[in-house]
Structure formats: C-alpha cells, structure tokens
GUGUMAR-803258 format. One record per atom (N, C-alpha, C, CB): atom name; residue in one letter; x, y, z. Coordinates in Angstrom, 1 decimal, always signed. Each point is the difference from the previous one (the first is absolute). Glycine has a CB too. Layout:
! GUGUMAR-803258
at; aa; xx; yy; zz
CA; A; X; Y; Z;
...
END
This chain:
! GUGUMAR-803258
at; aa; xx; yy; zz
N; X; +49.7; -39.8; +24.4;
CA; X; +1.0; -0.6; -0.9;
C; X; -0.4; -1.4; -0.3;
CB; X; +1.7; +1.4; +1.0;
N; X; -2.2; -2.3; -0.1;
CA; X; -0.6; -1.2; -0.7;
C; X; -0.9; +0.1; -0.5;
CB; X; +0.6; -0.9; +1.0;
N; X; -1.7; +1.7; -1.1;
CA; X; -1.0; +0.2; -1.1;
C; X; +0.1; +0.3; -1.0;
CB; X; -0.9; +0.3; +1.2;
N; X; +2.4; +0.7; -1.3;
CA; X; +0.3; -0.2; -1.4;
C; X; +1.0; -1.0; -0.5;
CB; X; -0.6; +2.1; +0.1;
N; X; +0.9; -2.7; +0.8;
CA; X; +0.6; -1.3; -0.8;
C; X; -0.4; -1.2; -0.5;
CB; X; +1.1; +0.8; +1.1;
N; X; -2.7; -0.8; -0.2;
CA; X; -0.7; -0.9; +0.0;
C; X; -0.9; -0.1; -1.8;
CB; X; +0.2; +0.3; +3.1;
N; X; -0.6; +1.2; -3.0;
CA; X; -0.4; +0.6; -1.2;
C; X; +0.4; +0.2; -1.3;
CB; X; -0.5; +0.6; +1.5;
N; X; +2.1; -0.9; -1.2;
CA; X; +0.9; +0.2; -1.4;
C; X; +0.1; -1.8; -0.4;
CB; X; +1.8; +2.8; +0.7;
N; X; -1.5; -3.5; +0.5;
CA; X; -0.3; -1.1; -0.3;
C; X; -1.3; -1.2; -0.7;
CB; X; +1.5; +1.2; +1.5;
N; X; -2.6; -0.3; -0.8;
CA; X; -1.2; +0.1; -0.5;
C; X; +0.0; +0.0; -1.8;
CB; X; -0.6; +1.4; +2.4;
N; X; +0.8; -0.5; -3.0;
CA; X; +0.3; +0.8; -1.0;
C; X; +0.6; -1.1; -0.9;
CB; X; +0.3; +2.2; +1.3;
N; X; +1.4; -2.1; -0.9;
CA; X; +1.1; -0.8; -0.9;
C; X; -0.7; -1.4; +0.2;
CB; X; +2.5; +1.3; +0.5;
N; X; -3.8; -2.0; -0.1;
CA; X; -0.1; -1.1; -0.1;
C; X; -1.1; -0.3; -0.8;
CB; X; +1.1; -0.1; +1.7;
N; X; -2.2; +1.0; -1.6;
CA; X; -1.0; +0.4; -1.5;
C; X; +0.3; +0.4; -1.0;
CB; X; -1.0; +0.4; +1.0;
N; X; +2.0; +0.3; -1.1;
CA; X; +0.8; +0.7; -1.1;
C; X; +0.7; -1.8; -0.6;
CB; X; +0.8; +3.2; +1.4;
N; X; -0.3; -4.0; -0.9;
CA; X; +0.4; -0.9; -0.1;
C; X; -0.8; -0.8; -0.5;
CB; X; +1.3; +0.6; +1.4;
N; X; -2.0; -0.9; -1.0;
CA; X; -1.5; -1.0; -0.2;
C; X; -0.4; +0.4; -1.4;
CB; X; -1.2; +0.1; +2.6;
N; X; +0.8; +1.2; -2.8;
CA; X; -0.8; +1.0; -1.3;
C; X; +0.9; -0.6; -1.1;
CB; X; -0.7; +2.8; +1.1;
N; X; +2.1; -2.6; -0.8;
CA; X; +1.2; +0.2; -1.1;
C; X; -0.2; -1.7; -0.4;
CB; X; +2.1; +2.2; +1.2;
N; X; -2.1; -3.2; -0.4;
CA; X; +0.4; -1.5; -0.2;
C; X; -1.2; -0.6; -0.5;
CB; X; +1.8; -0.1; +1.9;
N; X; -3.3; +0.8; -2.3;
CA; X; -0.7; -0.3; -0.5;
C; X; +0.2; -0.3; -1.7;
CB; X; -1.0; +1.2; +2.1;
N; X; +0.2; -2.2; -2.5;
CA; X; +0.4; +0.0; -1.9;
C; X; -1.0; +1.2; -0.6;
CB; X; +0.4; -3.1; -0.3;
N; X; +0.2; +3.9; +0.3;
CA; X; -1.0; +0.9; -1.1;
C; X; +0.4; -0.2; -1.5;
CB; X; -0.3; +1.9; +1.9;
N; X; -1.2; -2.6; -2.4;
CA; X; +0.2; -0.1; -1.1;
C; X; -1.2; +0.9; -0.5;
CB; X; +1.3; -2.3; +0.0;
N; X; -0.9; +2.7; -1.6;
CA; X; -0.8; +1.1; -0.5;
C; X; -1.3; -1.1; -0.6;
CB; X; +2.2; +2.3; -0.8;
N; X; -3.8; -1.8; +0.9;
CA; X; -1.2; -0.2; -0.2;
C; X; +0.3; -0.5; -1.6;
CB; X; -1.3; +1.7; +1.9;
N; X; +1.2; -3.2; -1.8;
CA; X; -0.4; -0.2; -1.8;
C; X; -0.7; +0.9; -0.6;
CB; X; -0.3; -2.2; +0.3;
N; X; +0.2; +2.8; -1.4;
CA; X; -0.2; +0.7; -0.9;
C; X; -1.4; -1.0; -0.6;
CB; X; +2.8; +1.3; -0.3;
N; X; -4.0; -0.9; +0.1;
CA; X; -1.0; -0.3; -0.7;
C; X; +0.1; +0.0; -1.4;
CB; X; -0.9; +0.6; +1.8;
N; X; +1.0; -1.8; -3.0;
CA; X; +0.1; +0.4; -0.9;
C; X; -1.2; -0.4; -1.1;
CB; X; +2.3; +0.2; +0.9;
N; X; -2.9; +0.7; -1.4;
CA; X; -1.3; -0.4; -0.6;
C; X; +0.3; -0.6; -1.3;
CB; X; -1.2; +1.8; +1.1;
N; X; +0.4; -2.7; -1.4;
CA; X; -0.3; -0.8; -1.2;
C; X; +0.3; +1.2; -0.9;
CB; X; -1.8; -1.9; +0.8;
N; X; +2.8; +1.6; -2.1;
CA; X; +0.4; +0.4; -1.5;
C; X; -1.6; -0.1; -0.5;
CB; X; +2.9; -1.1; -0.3;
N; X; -3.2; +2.7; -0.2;
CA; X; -1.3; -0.5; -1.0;
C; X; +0.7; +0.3; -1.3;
CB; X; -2.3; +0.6; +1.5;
N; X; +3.5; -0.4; -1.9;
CA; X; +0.4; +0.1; -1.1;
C; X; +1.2; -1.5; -0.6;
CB; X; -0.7; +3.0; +0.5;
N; X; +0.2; -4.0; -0.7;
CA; X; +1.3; -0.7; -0.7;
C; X; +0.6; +0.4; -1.2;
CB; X; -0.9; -1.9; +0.9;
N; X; +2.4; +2.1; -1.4;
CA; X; +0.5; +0.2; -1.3;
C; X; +0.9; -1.5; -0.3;
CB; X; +0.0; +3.0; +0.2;
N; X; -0.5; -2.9; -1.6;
CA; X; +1.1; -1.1; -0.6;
C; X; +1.4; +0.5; -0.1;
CB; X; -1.7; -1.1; -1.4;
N; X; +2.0; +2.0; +1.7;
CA; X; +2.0; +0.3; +0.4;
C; X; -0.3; +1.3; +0.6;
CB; X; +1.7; -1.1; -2.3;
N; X; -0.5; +1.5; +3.1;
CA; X; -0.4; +1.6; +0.4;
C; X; +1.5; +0.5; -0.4;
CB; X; -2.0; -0.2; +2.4;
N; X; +3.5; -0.4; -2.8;
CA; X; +0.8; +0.8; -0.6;
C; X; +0.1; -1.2; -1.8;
CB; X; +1.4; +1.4; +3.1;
N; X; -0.7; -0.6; -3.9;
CA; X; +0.1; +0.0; -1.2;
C; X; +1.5; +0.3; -0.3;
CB; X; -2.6; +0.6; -0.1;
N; X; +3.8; -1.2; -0.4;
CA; X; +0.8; +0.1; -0.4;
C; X; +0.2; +0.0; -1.6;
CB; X; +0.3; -0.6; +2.3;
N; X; +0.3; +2.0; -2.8;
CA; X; -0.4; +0.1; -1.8;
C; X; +1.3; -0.2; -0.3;
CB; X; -2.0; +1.8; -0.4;
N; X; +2.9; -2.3; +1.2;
CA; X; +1.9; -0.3; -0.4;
C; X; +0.4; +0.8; -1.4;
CB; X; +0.1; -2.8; +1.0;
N; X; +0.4; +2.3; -2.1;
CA; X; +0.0; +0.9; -0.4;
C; X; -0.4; +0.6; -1.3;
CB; X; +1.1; -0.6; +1.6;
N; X; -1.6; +2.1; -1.4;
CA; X; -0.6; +0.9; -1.0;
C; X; +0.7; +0.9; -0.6;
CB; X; -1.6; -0.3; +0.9;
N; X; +1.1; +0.6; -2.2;
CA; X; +0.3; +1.3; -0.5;
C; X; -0.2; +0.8; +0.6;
CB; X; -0.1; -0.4; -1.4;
N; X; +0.9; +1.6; +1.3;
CA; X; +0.4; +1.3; +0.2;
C; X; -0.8; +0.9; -0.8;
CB; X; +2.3; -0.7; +0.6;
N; X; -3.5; +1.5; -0.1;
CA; X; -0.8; +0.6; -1.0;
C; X; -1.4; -0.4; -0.2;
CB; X; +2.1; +0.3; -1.0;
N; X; -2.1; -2.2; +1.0;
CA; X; -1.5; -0.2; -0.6;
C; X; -1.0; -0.7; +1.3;
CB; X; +1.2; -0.6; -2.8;
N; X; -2.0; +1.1; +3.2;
CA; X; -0.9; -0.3; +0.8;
C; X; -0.1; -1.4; +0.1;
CB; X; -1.1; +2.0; -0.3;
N; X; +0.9; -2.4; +1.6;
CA; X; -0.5; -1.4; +0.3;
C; X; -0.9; -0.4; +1.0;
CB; X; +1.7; -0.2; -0.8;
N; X; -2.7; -0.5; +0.9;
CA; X; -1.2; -0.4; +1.2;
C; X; +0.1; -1.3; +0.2;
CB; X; -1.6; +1.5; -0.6;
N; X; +1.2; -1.5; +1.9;
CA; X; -0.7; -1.5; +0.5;
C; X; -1.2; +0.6; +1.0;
CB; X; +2.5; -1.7; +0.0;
N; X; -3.7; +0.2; -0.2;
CA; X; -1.3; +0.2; +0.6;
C; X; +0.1; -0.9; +1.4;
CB; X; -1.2; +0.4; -2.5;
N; X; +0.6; +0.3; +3.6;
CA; X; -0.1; -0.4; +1.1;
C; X; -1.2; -0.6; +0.3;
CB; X; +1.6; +1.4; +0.4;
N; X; -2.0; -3.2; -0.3;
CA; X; -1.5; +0.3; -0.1;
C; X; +0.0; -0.4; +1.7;
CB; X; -1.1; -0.7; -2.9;
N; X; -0.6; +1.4; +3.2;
CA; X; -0.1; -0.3; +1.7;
C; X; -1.5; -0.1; -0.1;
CB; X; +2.2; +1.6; +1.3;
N; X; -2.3; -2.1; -0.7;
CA; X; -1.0; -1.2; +0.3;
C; X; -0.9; +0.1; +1.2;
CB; X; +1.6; -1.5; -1.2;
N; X; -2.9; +2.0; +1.2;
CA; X; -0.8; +0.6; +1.5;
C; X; -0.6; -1.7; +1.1;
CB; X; -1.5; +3.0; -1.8;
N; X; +2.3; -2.9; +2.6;
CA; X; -0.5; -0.7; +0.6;
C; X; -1.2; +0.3; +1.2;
CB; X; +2.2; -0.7; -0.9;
N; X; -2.5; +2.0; +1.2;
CA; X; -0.8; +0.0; +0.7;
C; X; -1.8; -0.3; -0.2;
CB; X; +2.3; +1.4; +0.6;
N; X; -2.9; -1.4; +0.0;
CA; X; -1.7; -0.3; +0.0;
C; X; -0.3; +1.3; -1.2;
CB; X; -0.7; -0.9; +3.2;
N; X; +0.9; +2.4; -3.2;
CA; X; -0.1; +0.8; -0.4;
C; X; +0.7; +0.4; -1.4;
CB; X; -0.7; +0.1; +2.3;
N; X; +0.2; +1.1; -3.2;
CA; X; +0.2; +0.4; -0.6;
C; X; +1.7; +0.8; -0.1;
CB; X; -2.7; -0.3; +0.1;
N; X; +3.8; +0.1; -0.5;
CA; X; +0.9; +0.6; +0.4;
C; X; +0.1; +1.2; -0.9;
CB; X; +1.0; -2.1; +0.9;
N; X; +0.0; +3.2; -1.1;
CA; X; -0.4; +1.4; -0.3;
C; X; +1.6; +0.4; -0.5;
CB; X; -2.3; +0.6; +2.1;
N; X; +3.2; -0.4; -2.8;
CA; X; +0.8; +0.6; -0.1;
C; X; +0.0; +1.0; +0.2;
CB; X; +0.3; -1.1; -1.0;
N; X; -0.2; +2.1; +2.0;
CA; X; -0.2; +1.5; +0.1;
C; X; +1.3; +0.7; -1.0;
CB; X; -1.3; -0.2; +2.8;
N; X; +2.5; -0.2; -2.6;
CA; X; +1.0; +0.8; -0.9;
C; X; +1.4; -0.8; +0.0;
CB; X; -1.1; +2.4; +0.7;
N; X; +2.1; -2.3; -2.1;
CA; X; +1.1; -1.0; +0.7;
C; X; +1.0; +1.6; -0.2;
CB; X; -0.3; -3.4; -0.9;
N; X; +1.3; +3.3; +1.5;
CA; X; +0.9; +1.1; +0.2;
C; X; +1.6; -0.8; -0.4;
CB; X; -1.7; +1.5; +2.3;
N; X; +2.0; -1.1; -3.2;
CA; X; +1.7; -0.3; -0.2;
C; X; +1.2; +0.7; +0.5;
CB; X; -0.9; -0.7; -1.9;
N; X; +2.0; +0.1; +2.2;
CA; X; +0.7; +0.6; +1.1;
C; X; +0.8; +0.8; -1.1;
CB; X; +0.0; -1.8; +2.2;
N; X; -0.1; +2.4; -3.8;
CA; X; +0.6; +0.9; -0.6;
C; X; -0.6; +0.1; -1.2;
CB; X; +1.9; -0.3; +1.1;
N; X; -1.9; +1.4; -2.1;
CA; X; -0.6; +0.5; -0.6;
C; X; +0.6; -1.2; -1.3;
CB; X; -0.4; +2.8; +1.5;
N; X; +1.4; -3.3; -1.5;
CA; X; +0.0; -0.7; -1.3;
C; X; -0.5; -1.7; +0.1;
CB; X; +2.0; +2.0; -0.8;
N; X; -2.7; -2.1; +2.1;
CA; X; -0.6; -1.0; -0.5;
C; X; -1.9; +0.2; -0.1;
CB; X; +2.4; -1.4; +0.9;
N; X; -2.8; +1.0; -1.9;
CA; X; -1.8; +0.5; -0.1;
C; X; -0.9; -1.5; +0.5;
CB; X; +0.4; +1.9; -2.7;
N; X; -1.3; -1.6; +3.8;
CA; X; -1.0; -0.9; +0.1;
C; X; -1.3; +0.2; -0.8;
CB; X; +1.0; -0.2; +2.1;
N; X; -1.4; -1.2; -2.5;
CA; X; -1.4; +0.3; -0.1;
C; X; -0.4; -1.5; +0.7;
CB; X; -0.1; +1.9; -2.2;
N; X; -1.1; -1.3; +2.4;
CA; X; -1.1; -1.7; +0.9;
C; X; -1.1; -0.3; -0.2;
CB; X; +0.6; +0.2; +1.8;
N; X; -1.5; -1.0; -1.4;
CA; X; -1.2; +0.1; +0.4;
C; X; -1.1; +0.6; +0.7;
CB; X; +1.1; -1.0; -0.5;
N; X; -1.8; +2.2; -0.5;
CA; X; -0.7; +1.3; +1.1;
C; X; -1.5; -0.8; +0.7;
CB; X; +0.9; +2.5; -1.8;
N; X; -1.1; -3.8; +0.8;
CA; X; -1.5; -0.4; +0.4;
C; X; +0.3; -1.1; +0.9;
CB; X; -1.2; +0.5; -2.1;
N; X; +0.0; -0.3; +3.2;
CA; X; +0.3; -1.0; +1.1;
C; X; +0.2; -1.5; -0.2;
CB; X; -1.1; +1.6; +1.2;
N; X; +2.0; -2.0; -0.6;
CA; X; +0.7; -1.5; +0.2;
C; X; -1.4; -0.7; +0.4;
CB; X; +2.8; +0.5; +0.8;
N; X; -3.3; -1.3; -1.3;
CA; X; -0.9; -0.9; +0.5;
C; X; +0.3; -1.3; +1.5;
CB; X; -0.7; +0.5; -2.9;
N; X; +0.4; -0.9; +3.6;
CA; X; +0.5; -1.2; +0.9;
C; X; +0.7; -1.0; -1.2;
CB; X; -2.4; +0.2; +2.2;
N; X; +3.5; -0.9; -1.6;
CA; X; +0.5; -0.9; -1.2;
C; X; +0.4; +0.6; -1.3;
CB; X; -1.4; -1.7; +0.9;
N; X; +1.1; +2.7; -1.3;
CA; X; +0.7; +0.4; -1.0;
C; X; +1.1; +0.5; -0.4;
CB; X; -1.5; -0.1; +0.0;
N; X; +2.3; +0.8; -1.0;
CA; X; +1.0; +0.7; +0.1;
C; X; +0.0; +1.4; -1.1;
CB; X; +1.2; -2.5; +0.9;
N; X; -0.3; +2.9; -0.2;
CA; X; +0.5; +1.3; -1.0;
C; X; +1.5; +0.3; -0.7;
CB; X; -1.7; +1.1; +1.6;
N; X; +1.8; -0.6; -1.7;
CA; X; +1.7; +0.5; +0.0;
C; X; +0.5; +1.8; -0.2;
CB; X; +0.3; -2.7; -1.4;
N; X; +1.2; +2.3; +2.1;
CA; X; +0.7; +1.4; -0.3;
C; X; +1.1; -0.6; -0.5;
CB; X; -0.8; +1.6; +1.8;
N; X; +0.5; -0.3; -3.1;
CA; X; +1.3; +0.0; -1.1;
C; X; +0.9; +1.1; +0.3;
CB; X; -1.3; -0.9; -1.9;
N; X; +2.4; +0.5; +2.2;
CA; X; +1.2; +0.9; +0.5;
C; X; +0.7; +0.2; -1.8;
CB; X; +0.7; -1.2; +3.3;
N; X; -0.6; +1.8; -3.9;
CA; X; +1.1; +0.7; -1.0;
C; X; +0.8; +1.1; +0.2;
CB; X; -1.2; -0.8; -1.3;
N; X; +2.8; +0.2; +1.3;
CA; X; +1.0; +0.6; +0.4;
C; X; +0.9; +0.4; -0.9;
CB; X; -0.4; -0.9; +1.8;
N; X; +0.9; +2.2; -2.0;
CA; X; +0.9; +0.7; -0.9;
C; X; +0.8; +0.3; -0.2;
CB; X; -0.9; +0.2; +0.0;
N; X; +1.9; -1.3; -0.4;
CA; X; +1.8; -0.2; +0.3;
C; X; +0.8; +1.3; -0.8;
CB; X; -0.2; -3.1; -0.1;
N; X; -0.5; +4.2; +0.8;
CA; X; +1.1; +1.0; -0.5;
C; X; +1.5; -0.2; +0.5;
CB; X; -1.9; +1.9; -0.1;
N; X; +2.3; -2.2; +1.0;
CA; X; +1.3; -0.2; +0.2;
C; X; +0.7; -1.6; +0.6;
CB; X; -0.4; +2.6; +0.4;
N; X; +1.6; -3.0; -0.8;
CA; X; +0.3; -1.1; +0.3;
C; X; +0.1; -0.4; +1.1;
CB; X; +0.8; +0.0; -1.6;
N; X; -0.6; -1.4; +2.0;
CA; X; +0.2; +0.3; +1.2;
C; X; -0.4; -1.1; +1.0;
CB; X; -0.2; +2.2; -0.8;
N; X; +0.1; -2.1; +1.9;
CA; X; -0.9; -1.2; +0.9;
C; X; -1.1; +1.8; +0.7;
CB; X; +2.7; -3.2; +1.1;
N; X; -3.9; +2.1; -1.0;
CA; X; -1.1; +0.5; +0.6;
C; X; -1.1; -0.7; +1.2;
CB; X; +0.4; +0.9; -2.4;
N; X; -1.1; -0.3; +3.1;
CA; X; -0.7; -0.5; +0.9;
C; X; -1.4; +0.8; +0.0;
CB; X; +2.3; -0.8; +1.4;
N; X; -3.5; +1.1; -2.0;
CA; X; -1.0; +0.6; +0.1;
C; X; -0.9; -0.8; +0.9;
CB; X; +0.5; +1.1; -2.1;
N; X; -1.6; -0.2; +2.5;
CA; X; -1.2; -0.8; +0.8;
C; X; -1.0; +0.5; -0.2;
CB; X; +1.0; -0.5; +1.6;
N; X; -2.2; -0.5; -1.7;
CA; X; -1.0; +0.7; -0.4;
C; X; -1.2; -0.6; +1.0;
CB; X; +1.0; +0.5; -2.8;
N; X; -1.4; +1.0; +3.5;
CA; X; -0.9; -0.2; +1.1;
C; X; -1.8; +0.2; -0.6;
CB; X; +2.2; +1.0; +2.0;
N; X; -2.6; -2.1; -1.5;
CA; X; -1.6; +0.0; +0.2;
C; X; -0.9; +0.4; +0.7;
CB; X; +0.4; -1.1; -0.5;
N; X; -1.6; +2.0; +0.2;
CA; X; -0.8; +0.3; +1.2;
C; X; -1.4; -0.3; -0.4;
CB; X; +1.6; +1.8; +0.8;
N; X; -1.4; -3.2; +0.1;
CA; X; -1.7; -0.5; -0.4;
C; X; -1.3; +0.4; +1.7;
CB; X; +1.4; -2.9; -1.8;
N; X; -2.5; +3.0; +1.0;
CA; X; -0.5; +0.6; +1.2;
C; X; -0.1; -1.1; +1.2;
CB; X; -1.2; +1.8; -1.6;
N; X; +1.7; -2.8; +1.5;
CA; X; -0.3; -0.6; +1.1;
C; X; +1.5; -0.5; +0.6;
CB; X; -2.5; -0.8; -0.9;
N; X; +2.7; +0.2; +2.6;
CA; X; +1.4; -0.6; +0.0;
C; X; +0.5; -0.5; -0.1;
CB; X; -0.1; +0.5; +0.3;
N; X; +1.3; -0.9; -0.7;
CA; X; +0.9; -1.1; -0.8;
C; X; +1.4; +0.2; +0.9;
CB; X; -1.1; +0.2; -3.0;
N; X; +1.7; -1.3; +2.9;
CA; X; +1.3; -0.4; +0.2;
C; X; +1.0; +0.4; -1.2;
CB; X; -1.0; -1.8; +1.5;
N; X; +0.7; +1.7; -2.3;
CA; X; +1.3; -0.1; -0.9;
C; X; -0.7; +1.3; -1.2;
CB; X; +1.1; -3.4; +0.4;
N; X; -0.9; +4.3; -0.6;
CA; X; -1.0; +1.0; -0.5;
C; X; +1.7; +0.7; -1.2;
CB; X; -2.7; +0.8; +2.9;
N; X; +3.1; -1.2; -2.9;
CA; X; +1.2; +0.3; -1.2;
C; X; +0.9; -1.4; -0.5;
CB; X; +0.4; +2.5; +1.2;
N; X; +0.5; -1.9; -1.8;
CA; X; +0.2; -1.1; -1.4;
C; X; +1.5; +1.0; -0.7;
CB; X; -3.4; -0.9; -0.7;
N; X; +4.2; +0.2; +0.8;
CA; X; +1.4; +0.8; -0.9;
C; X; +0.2; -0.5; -1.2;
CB; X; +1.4; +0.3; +1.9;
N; X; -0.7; +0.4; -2.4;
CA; X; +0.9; -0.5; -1.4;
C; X; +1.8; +0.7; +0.3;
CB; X; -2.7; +0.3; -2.1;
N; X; +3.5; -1.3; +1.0;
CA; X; +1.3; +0.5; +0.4;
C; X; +0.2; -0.8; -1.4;
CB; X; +0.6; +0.3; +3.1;
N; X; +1.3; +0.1; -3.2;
CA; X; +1.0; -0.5; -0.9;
C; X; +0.9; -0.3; +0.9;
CB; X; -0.4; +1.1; -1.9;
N; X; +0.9; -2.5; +2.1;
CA; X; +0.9; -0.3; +1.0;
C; X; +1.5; +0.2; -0.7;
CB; X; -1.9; -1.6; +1.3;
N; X; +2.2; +1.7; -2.8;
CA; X; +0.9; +0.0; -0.2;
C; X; +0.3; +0.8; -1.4;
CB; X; +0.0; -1.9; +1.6;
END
C-alpha cells in the first residue's frame, strides 16, 4: 500500500512538473519572398454590368536565379489570367493580368493563385468590388 502511494505520488508530481512547463510551439522558419509584387489585391469599385475589366499585377524576382511562372489558376471561370511565360530575370519583373467579367451585380471577392517554380511567400493576388 505505500508503494502505491508512494508511486501515485511519484506520478501526480511529474505529471505536475510536465504540465507547469511553457510549451511554446517551434518558430516557424520563414524563407526569403523570391517573388515581390507592387499590390497583391485590386479594388475595381464600381463597374458595369456586362463589360469586362483588368488590372496588371507586376512582381518582381528577387531571387539570385531565373524565376519561372509555371501556371496562374483563378479561383472562377469568369475571371481570365494571363502572365509572363518567359523567365523573370534576377531584378526584373513580369506581370499577371487578371480580367474579370461582371456578368452579375454585385459585391465580389476573386483570387488569383500563382505557381512559380520556385518558393515564395505570397504566390497569389485578389481582385474584388467592395461596393
């Protein structure tokens, strides 16, 4: 009987110890942006109903290397990307042209994701109508 009291005591006092430790979660590593853009959302306030409208996203390779637009993907069929298929030089820039197709009124939120072959922090860019 005292060995197990001694043992539970044992226990509730490591258990104690473990618990009263600061567990904080491992900083997150975050790598250098090799893509800078001059804006990443775009507000078109307000448009016609019916007639297409774009804005250009330019982004800018900061890394040592060649940067690569592999593909941009839009989060819906009525807005159309096009970019830069030839590689981004060091220091240079490219752009993605988002044109979006105000078939219906309204307020909107689209996004339009990048996939460059190398890795980036900030690899999308939105457009919206806030009002």
């Amino acid at each position: 009987m005292k060995r197990a009291l001694l043992l539970t005591g044992f226990m509730v006092m490591t258990l104690s110890m473990v618990m009263a430790q600061n567990l904080r979660p491992a900083t997150p590593t975050t790598k250098q942006s090799t893509m800078l853009w001059n804006k990443t959302e775009h507000d078109f306030q307000n448009i016609p109903q019916g007639v297409p409208v774009s804005t250009t996203f330019k982004v800018t390779n900061k890394s040592g290397k060649p940067l690569i637009i592999k593909e941009v993907k839009p989060s819906c069929g009525c807005t159309t990307p096009t970019y830069t298929t030839d590689p981004i030089r060091p220091g240079e820039a490219g752009e993605i042209k988002a044109q979006y197709n105000a078939a219906a009124l309204g307020v909107f939120n689209k996004s339009i994701t990048s996939l460059p072959m190398t890795p980036t922090t900030q690899p999308y860019c939105s457009i919206s109508k806030e009002k």
